[in-house]
Structure formats: structure tokens, C-alpha cells
C-alpha positions as CSV (number, residue, x, y, z in Angstrom):
1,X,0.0,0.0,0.0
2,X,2.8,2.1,0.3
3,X,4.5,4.0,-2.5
4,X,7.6,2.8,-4.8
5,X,10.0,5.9,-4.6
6,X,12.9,4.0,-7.4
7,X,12.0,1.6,-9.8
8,X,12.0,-1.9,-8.9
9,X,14.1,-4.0,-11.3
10,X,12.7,-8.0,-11.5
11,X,15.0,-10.7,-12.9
12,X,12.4,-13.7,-14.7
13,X,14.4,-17.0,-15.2
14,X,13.1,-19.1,-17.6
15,X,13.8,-21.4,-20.7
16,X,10.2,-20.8,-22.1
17,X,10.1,-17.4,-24.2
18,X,6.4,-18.0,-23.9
19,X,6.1,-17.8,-20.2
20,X,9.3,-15.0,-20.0
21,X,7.2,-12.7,-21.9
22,X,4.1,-13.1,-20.2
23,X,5.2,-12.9,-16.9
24,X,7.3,-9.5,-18.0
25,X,3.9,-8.6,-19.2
26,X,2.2,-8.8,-15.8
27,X,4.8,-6.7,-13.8
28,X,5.0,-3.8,-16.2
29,X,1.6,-4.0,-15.5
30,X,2.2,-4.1,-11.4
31,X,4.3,-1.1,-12.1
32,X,7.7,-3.2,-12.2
33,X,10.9,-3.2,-14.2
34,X,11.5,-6.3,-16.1
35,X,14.5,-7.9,-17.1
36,X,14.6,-11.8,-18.9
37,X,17.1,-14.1,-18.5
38,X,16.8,-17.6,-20.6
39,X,18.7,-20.3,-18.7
40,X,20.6,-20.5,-14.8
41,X,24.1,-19.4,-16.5
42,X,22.7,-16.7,-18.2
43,X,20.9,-15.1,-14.4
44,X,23.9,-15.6,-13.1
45,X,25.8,-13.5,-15.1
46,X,23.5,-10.8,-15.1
47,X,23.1,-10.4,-11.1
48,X,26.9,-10.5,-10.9
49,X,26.5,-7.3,-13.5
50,X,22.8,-5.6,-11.8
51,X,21.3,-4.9,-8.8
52,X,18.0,-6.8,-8.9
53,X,14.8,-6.5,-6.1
54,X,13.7,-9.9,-6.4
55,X,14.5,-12.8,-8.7
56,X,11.7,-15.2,-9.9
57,X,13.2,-18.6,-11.4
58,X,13.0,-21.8,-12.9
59,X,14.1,-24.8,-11.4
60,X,13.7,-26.9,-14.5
61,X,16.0,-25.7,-17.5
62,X,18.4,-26.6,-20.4
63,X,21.7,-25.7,-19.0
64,X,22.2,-25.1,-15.3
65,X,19.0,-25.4,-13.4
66,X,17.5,-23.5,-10.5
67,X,19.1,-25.4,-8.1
68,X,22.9,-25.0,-9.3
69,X,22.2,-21.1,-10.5
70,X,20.6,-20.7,-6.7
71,X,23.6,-21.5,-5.2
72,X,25.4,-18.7,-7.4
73,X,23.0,-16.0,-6.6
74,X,23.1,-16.6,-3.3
75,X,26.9,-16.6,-2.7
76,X,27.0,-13.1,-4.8
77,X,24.2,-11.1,-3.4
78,X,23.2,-13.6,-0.1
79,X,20.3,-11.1,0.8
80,X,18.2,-11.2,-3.1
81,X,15.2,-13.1,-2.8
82,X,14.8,-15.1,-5.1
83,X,10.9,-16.6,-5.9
84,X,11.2,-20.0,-7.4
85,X,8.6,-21.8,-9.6
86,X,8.1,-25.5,-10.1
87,X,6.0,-28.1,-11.3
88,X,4.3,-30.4,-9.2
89,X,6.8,-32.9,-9.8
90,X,9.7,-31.2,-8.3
91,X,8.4,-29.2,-5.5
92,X,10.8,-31.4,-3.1
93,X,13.7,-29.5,-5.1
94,X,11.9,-26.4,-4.0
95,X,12.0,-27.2,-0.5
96,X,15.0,-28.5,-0.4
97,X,16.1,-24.4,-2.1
98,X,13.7,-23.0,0.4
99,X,15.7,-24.7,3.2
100,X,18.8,-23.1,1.7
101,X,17.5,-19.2,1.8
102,X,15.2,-19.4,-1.0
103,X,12.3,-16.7,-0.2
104,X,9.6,-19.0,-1.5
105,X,7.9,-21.3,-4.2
106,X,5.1,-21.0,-6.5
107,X,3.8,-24.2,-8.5
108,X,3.0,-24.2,-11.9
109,X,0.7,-23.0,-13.5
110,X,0.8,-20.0,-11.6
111,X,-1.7,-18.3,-9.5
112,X,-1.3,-14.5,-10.1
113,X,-2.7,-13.0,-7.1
114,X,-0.6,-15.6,-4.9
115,X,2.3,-14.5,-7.2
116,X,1.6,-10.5,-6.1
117,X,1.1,-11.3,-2.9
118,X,4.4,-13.3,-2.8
119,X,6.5,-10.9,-4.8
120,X,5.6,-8.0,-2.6
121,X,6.7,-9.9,0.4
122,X,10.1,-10.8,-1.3
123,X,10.4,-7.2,-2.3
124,X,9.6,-6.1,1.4
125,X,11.8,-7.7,2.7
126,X,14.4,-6.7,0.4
127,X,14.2,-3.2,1.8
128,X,14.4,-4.0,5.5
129,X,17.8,-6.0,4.2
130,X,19.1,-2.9,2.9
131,X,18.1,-0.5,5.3
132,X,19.8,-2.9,8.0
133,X,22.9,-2.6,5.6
134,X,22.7,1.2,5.5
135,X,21.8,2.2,8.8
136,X,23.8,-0.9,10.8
137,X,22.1,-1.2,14.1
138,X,19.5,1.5,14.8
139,X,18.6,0.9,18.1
140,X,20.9,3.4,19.3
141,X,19.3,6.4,17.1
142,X,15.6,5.0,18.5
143,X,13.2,7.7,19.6
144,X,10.7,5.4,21.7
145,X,9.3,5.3,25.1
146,X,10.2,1.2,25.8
147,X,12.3,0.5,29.2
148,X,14.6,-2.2,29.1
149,X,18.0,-3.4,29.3
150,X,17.5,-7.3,28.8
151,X,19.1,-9.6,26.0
152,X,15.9,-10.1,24.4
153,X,14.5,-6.2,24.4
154,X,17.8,-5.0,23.8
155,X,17.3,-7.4,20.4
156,X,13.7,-6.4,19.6
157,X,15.0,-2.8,19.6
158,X,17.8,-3.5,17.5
159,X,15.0,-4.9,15.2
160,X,12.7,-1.8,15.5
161,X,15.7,0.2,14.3
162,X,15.9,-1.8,11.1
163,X,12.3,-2.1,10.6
164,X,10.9,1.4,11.3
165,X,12.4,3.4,8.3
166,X,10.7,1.3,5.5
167,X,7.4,0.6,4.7
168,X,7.1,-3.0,5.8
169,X,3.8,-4.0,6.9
170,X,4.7,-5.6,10.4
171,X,2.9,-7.8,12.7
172,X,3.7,-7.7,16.3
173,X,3.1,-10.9,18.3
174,X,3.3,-11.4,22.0
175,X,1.3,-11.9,25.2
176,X,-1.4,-9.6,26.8
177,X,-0.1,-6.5,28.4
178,X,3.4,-7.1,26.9
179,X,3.6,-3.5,25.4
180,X,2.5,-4.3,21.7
181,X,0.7,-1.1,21.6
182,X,4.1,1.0,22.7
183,X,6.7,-1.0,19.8
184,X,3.8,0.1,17.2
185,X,4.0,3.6,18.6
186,X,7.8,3.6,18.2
187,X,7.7,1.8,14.6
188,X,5.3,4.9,14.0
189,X,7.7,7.5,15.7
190,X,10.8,6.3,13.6
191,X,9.7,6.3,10.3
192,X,9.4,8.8,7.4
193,X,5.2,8.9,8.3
194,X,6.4,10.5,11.5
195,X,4.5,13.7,10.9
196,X,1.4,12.3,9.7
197,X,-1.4,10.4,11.6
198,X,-0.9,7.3,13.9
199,X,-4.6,5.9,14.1
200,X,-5.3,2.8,16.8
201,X,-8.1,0.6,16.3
202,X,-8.5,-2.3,18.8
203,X,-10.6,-4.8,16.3
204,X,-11.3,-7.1,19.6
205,X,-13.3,-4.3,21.2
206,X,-16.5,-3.7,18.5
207,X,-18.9,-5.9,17.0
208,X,-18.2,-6.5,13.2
209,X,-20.8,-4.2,11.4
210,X,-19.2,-1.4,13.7
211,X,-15.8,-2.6,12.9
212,X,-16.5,-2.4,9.3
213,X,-17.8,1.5,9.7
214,X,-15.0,2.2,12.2
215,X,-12.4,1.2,9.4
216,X,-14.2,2.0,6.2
217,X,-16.4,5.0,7.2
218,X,-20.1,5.1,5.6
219,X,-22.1,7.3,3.8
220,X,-25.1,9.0,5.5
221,X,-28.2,6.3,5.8
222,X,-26.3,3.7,5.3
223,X,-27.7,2.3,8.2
224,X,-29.7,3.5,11.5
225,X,-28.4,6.2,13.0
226,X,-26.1,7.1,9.9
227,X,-27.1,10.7,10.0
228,X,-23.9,12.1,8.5
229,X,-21.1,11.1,6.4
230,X,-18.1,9.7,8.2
231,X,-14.4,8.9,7.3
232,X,-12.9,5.6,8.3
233,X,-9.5,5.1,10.1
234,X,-8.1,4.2,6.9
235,X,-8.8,7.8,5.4
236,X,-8.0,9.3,8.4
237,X,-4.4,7.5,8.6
238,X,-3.9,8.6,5.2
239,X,0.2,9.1,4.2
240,X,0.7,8.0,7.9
241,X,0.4,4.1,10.4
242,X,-2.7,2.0,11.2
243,X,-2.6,-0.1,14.2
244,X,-4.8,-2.9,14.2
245,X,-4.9,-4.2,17.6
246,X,-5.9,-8.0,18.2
247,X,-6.4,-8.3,14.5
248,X,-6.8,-12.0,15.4
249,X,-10.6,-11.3,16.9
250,X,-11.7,-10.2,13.4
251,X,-14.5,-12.7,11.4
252,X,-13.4,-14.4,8.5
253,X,-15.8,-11.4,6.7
254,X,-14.2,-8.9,7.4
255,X,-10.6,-10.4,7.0
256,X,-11.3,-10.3,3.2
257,X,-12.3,-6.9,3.7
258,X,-9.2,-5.7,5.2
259,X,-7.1,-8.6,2.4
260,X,-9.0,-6.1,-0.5
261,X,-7.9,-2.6,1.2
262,X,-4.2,-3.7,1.8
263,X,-3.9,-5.6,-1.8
264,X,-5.8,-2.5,-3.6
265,X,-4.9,0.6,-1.6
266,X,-8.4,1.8,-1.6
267,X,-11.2,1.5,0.5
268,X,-15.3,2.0,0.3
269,X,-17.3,3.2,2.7
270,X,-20.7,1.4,4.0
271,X,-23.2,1.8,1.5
272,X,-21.0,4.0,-1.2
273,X,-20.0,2.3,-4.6
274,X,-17.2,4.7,-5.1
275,X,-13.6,3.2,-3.9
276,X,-11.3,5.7,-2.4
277,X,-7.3,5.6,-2.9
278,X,-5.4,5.7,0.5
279,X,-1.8,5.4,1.7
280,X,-1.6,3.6,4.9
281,X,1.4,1.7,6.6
282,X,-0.1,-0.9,8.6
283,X,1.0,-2.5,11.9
284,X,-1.2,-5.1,13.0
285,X,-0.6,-6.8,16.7
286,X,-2.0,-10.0,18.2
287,X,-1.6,-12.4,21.0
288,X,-3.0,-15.1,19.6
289,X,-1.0,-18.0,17.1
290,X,-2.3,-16.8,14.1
291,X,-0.1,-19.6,12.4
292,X,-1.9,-21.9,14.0
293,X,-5.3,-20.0,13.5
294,X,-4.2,-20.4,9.7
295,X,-4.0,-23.8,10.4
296,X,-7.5,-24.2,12.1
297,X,-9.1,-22.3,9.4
298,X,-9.4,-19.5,11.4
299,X,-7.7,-16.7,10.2
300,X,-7.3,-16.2,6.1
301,X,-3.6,-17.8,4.8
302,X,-3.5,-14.6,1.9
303,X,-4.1,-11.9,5.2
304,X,-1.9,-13.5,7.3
305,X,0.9,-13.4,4.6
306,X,-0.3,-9.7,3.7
307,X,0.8,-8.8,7.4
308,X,3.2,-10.9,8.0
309,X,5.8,-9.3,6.1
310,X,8.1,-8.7,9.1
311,X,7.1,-10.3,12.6
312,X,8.3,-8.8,15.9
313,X,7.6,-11.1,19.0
314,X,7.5,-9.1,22.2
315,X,9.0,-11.4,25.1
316,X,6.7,-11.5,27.9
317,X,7.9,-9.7,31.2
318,X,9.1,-13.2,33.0
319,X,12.1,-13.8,30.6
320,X,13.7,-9.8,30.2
321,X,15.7,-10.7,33.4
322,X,16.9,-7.5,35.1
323,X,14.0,-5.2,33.3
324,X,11.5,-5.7,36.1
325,X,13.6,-3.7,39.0
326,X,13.9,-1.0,35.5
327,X,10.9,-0.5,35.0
328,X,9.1,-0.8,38.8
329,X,11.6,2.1,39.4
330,X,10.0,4.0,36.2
331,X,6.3,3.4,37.4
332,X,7.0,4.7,41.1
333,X,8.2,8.2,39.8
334,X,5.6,8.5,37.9
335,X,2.6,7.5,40.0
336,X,4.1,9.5,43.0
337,X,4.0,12.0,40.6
338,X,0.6,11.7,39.2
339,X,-0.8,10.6,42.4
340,X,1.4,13.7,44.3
341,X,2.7,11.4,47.0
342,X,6.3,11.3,48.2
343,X,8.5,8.1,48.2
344,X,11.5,8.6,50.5
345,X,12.2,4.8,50.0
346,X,11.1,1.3,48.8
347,X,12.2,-1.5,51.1
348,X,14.2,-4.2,50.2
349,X,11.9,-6.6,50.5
350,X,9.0,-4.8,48.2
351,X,11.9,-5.1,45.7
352,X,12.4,-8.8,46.4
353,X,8.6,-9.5,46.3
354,X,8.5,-7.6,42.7
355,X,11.2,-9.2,41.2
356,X,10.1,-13.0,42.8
357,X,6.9,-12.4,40.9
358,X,6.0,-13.8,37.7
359,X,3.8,-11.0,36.0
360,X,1.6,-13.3,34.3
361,X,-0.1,-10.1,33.0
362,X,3.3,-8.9,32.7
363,X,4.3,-5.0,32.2
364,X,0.4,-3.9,32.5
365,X,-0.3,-5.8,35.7
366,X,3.0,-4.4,36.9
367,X,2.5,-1.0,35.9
368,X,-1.2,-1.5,37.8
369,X,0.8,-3.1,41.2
370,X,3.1,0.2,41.3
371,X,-0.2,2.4,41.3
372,X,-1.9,0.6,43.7
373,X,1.0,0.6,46.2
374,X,1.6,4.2,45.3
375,X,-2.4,4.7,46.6
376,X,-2.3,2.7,49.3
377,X,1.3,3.1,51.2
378,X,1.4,4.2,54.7
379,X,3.8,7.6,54.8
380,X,6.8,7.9,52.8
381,X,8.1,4.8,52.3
382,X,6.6,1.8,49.8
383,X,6.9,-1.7,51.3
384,X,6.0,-5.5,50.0
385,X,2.5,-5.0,52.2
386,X,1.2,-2.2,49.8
387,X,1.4,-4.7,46.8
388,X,-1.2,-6.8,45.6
389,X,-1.9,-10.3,47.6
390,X,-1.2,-11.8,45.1
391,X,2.5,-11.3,44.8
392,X,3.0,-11.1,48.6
393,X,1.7,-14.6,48.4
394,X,3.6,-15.8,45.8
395,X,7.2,-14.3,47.6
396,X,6.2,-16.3,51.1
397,X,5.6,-19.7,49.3
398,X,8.3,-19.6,47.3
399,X,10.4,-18.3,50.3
400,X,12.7,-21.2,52.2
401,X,12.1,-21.6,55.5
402,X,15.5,-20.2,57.2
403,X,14.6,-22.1,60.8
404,X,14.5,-25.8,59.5
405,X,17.5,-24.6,57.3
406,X,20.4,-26.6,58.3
407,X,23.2,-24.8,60.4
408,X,26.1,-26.9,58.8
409,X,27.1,-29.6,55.9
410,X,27.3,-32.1,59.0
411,X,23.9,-31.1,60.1
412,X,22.7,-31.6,56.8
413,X,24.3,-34.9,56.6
414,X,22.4,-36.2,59.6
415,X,19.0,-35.3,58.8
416,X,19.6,-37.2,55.5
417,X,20.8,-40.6,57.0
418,X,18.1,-40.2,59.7
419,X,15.4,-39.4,56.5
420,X,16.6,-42.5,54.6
421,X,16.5,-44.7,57.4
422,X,13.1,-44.1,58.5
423,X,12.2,-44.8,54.2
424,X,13.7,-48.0,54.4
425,X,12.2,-49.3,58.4
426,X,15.7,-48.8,59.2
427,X,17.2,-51.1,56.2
428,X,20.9,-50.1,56.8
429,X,21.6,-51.6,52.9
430,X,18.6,-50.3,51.3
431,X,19.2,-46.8,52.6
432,X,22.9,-47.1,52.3
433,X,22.0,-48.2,48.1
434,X,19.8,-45.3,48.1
435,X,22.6,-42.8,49.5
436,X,24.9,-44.1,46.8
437,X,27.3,-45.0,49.8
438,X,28.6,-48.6,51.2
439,X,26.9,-50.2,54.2
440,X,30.6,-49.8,56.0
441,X,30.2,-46.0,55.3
442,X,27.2,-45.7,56.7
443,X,27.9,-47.9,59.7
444,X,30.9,-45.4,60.2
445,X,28.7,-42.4,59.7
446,X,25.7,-43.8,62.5
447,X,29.0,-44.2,64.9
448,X,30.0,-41.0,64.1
449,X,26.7,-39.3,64.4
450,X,25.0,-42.0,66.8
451,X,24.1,-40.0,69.7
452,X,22.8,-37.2,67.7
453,X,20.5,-39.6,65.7
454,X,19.0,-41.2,68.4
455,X,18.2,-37.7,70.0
456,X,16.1,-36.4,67.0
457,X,14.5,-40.0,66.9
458,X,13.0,-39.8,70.5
């Protein structure tokens, strides 16, 4: 949906003049250069000449097949996708290519919508492999609002910084309260549509004939209550980013709704017949598996492809060890603030009971555990009995108990022989077996310990 600002050059690979010229037919049609090449030798001589977008070959040909000529294109330009086509009877060669860095395979004859859809992918990600060449790692130029220090955030920025100067339609994945909303904010905030609209539309939270209005707008009387004409969020995000939140909630009917807007670039409002051209980046977020939905028949294969053109999986709160003590620190100054209460200290042992927690709700129920112990601490100073129950639960059953913590390695030592023994009905070669010692040993260790044994046995 976005536009092209340089040409896009296309290398077809072919042996059939036929099917070269058709195919070159088709993308001067989708608005792409074309270039032909008639056999593996002669594509690999031309990409070690030009700089190509996307390649779309053969695997079947006189010469040098798609295989052999793969493995050329790849060690000369290793980021060029390259689209390869195959009959029926050799789709296992295609696989076998796909495992090697291929970008994907078509079978023959060839679908031409799945062939758009598949060459804009390849061609999308072409651009966030050459922004991540140009720009090197852009996390350190980010303007965004996300706290963390952690292996895993300190990647996903990374990844924002490559992703959030092109137009790659992105899908975010990642559990409830994770902070979707905030990396699509930040995609937003770094990119060239900085200055225009950032439009959020959680698709979970209407029914599907308001959905439909919400995103397309309608015309007036299209329906009850329709007393005006209205825009939709896809005119109103026009030249800048629409975030679809839990775009896995939508019905299968309005998937192909959204499938025609992002393959077309237009939209039409509820009961108009007249489409209207818009350019919108879209960032879609979920937390569901819509792989899996694919798989179920739950969500449409074409839309998920659409939006899946680069994925960015937010890690839930539990694994960004280190970020939790970060960010608690982040949401006390700013609920003291907001709240205009004072916090002289926070004990040790609120700290302990924070980081001890889980977060199965992760940086939203944290974020909500900060406010409430903000509200409800007693004077000054913020301590574990302001939190929630359920983390001061959760930090006293996972705590050890220090008083039946032995003293000493001999201590220790006792408690075990006495355990085993009482196991076994005071078996001294069973519960010698079990202790992975001789029976001698342990006859040497009762002596040694014999009094003290018999004491905690009375």
C-alpha cells in the first residue's frame, strides 16, 4: 500500500520465451521493471552485473537449473530473494532451495494474485535488508518510550531500528499486556510517516458491522443512526500508520475486507460504490498464534501473509531478566508524581517480592501493582505489604524456610541418613543403596553421628 520511490528491477528465469514474456507482461503491469534471462548461466551472469529487487526462477532448465544457478545467486548477493517456480513434480527441489535461503515457491501454472502477494513480500523484505545494511544497528538512534536493558528487548529494539524506516507492513506478536501497543508507537515515531497520523483501532473491542464502519467509514443512511457522512480510520491515517490491535478477533468477513484494502490501496465506505485511494502503513498486533489460526481455518492464509511481512515477538515480562527492577523504578516516579505522594524509599523486601513475581499479565499488571502501592502506602516509604496479595503470596511460598535450614554440611548430613533410614524401616543396605554409599560407610557415619540420631528420633 505504500508508494515505490525508485524503480523496482525483476530478474524472470526461464527457458520458455512463452512464459518470460508473459510474466514480463504482468509486472510492467504491477508497475515493475523487467529484465529476462533464458537459462541458470545466463541469471547468473546478469546479477553479478545488476542490482535486482527480487528474482523469480525456474528450477527446470536446459543448461544449469534453479538449483545449481541458486547456489550462485546466493553466494553473490546472499540477501536477493529469489521466488522460485516449479512443477508439481519437483516441489521437493523447491523445498530443499527454500531450506537453503530461498524466499519461496510458487507451483505451476501459476496463480497471479498468490504470485503478487508473494513478490511484494520478497520485495519487502528486500528493503528492510538494505536499510539494516545502510543504517547498521539502529537501536541506538531510537526515539521510543520502551524501558529495558535485557538480552531479548535489547534485540527487539535492535530490530525496530531496522524495521521502522521502510514501509514494511509488520505484525507484532506477544502476550497480553506485553507492550504491543508501545513498539507500534515507536515503529510509528521512527519512520518517514512521523509527521502524519498514527490511528489505533482495537478490532477485539467492536462488533463486526461497527468494525466495518470504524475502518471503512459510511455514507449518510447507510444504516440506523447514519445521520452524516463519516471517514474511516483508513482515510483518516492517510500518508501515515494504522494499528490494528488483536487483529486475530476479526471474522473471516471482514478479513477479506481488510485482504482487499491492503492488496488494492483503496477502500469504500458502507453503503457507497465509489472506492477511495489511500496510503496507509499498517502494523497489526496480536496475542493469539495466528499460524496456527491459519491452520484451524481461522484466520485467512492470503491476510496473514499480507501482514506478516516482518514479525516482531514481544517477550513477555518473566524472561527480560533484570528489566522488572527497571521499569518498577519508572512506574513509582511517575505515579508518586501523578498521584502527588512522596516516596522517601522502597524496602528491600517490596523489591524482592517484585522481582520473585512472575507477572503473568506482565508489564500492565506491573504497571497496575506500582499504582496501587503508590495509593495505598502508609507515609513515605513503599513496602512489600502495599502490593497486591497476590504477589505477597507468591514471595512467602516460594520463600525457604530459614529455621529448619540446616546450620552446617554435617547437620545436613544427619537429617539425610536419619530421613533414609526411617524410608527404608531402618534397612541399613537399602538406605545405604539409596545414598549411593557402602553399608561400612554408613555404619561409620551412624558411629559418628549415633548420639545425635538417636536424640532427633525420641
Amino acid at each position: 500500500m505504500s508508494p515505490r520511490s525508485s524503480p523496482v528491477d525483476v530478474l524472470v528465469v526461464d527457458d520458455e520465451q512463452v512464459h518470460r514474456y508473459m510474466l514480463c507482461s504482468l509486472f510492467k503491469q504491477w508497475g515493475y521493471n523487467c529484465v529476462e534471462a533464458d537459462d541458470g548461466d545466463t541469471a547468473v551472469a546478469v546479477v553479478e552485473r545488476r542490482d535486482f529487487s527480487a528474482v523469480l526462477m525456474d528450477v527446470k532448465m536446459a543448461r544449469m537449473s534453479g538449483l545449481e544457478a541458486f547456489g550462485h545467486i546466493r553466494r553473490i548477493r546472499p540477501a536477493l530473494p529469489v521466488i522460485i517456480m516449479t512443477a508439481f513434480s519437483s516441489v521437493d527441489d523447491a523445498v530443499d532451495l527454500i531450506k537453503q535461503g530461498a524466499h519461496d515457491y510458487l507451483t505451476k501454472p501459476l496463480d497471479f494474485d498468490r504470485l503478487k502477494l508473494t513478490l511484494e513480500r520478497a520485495l519487502d523484505h528486500h528493503r528492510v535488508e538494505e536499510k539494516k545494511q545502510s543504517v547498521g544497528s539502529g537501536a541506538g538512534t531510537l526515539e521510543t518510550a520502551i524501558i529495558g536493558e535485557s538480552k531479548l528487548m535489547r534485540e527487539l529494539l535492535e530490530m525496530i531500528g531496522y524495521v521502522a524506516p521502510t514501509e514494511a507492513t509488520v505484525l507484532i506478536t506477544g502476550e497480553s499486556g506485553t507492550g504491543k501497543e508501545l513498539v507500534a508507537e515507536t515503529l510509528h515515531r521512527n519512520s518517514e510517516r512521523r509527521g502524519k497520523p498514527f490511528i489505533k483501532v482495537n478490532c477485539a473491542a467492536l462488533a463486526e458491522s461497527l468494525l466495518e464502519s470504524e475502518l471503512f467509514g459510511h455514507e449518510k443512511g447507510a444504516f440506523t443512526g447514519a445521520d452524516r457522512q463519516r471517514d474511516g480510520t483508513f482515510v483518516q491515517a492517510d500518508g501515515g500508520t494504522l494499528f490494528l490491535d488483536e487483529i486475530g478477533e476479526t471474522s473471516t468477513a471482514m478479513q477479506v475486507k481488510l485482504l482487499r484494502a491492503l492488496q488494492e490501496g483503496e477502500v469504500q465506505r458502507v453503503g457507497g460504490d465509489r472506492p477511495i485511494s489511500v496510503d496507509v502503513r499498517i502494523i497489526a498486533a496480536t496475542n493469539r498464534d495466528l499460524a496456527a489460526e491459519v491452520e484451524r481455518g481461522n484466520f485467512r492464509e492470503d491476510l496473514y501473509y499480507r501482514l506478516n511481512v516482518v514479525m516482531l515477538e514481544v517477550p513477555p515480562l518473566r524472561e527480560r531478566e533484570g528489566d522488572v527492577r527497571l521499569l518498577a523504578s519508572h512506574f513509582i516516579a511517575h505515579f508518586a508524581k501523578k498521584n502527588r505522594r512522596t516516596v522517601e524509599s522502597v524496602s528491600s523486601d517490596c523489591m524482592k517480592h517484585l522481582t520473585a513475581y512472575p507477572w503473568p499479565g506482565n508489564v500492565r499488571e506491573l504497571e497496575n501493582a506500582i499504582e496501587r502501592g503508590i495509593i495505598l502506602m502508609r507515609g513515605n516509604h513503599l513496602t512489600e505489604k502495599s502490593l497486591p496479595i497476590q504477589v505477597q503470596k507468591h514471595f512467602s511460598s516460594s520463600k525457604p524456610d530459614e529455621s529448619q535450614r540446616p546450620a552446617t554440611l554435617q547437620e545436613a548430613e544427619m537429617i539425610l541418613i536419619r530421613q533414609t533410614l526411617e524410608e527404608t524401616g531402618g534397612n541399613k543396605s537399602e538406605a545405604a543403596r539409596r545414598l549411593g554409599i557402602t553399608r561400612k560407610t554408613l555404619q561409620n557415619k551412624l558411629q559418628k553421628y549415633g548420639d545425635a540420631i538417636e536424640d532427633s528420633e525420641e
